[in-house]
N, C-alpha and C positions, 0 to 999 in steps of 0.2 A: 643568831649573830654571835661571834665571838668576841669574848671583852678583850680592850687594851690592854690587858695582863697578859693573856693568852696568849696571843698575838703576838707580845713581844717576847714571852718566854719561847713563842716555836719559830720566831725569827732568831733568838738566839742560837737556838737546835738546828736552824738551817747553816748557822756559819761553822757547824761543828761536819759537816759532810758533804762529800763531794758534788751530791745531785740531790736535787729538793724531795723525789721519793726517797731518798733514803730516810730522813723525817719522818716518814709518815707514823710509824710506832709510837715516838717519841710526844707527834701532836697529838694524836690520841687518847695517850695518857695524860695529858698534859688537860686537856679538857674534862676526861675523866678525873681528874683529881679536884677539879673546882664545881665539878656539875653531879659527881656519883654514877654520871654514866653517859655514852655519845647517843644524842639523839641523829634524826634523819637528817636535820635541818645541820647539824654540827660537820656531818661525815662531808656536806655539801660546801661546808664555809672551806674545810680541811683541804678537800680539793682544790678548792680555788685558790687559796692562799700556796700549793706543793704543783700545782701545773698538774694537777690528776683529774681523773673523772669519779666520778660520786662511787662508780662501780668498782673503783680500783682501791677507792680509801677503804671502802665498806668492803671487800673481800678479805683485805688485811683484817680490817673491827671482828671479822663474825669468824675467820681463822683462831686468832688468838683468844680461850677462854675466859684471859681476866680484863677485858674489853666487853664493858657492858652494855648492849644494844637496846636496853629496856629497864625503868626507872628500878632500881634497887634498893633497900632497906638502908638506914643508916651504918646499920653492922651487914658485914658478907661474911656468912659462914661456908665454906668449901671443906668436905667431907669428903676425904678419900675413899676412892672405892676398888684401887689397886687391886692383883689379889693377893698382895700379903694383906695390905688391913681387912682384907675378906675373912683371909685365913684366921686372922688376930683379932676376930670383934665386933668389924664392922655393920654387920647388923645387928645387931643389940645397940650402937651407936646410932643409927641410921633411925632405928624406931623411938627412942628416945628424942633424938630432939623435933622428930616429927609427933611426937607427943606431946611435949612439953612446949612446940612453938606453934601446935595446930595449923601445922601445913604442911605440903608434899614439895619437891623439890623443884625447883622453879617458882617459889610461891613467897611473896611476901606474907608477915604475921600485918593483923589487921592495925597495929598500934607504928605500923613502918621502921620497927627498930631492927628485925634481921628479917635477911633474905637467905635463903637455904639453897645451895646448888652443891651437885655431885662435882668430884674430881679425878680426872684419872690418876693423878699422881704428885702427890705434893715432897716427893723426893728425900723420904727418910722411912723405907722400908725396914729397915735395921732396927727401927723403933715403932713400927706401928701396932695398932695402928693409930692413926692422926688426924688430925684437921687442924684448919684455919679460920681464926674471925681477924677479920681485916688484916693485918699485915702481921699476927701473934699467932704461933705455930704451938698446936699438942701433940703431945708426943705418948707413946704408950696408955691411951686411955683408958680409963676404965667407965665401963656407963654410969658409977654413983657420983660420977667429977662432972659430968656435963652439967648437972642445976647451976655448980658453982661458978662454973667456967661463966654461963651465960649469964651468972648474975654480974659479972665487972662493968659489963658494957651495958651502959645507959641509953 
């Protein structure tokens, strides 16, 4: 069920566009921003609330990569896997923090602080290669930065 927040933040988003799908992005995230990710029961309230059906919100959810389908760590790391950051690293990068967080990609660490997933492009080839924890971009890494990088986030 969606809380009265929600609800009124994606009735807000409704008066910003023409027709109630056009929303549906918008609620999405909007749930994902209070919950860390849309559940099945979420994609259902979403509909109800935009005149859609379950299959039409959840095409959009499972379209778009930063729409999380399934419960996520408190940190999201997204590790480009371009092929410039190929060319520039990425594996060295890739095996590092699947060493240092004891997991493969897709996989939460056992303490729920990060969740590890691939990217096809986080949009700064010119400096990779790169990733992201939550909403904080690296740039040109090197694999001796990754310890540091993951020690900010609690």
């Amino acid at each position: 069920m969606l809380t009265a927040t929600e609800i009124s933040r994606i009735e807000h988003e409704l008066q910003q566009v023409p027709v109630k799908k056009a929303a549906v992005i918008e609620a999405l995230k909007i749930v994902q921003e209070q919950r860390r990710w849309v559940s099945d029961e979420n994609v259902e309230d979403i509909a109800t609330l935009l005149d859609m059906s379950a299959d039409e919100v959840d095409s959009v959810a499972t379209f778009y990569n930063l729409i999380f389908r399934r419960p996520v760590g408190r940190h999201v790391i997204l590790l480009c896997d371009s092929i410039s950051c190929w060319v520039m690293g990425y594996e060295g990068l890739r095996s590092k923090l699947m060493e240092l967080l004891q997991v493969k990609y897709g996989q939460t660490t056992q303490d729920g602080r990060f969740t590890l997933l691939p990217n096809a492009c986080l949009g700064c080839c010119d400096r990779a290669p790169a990733l992201m924890v939550d909403n904080d971009l690296y740039r040109d890494l090197k694999v001796d930065e990754i310890e540091s990088i993951l020690m900010k986030y609690e």
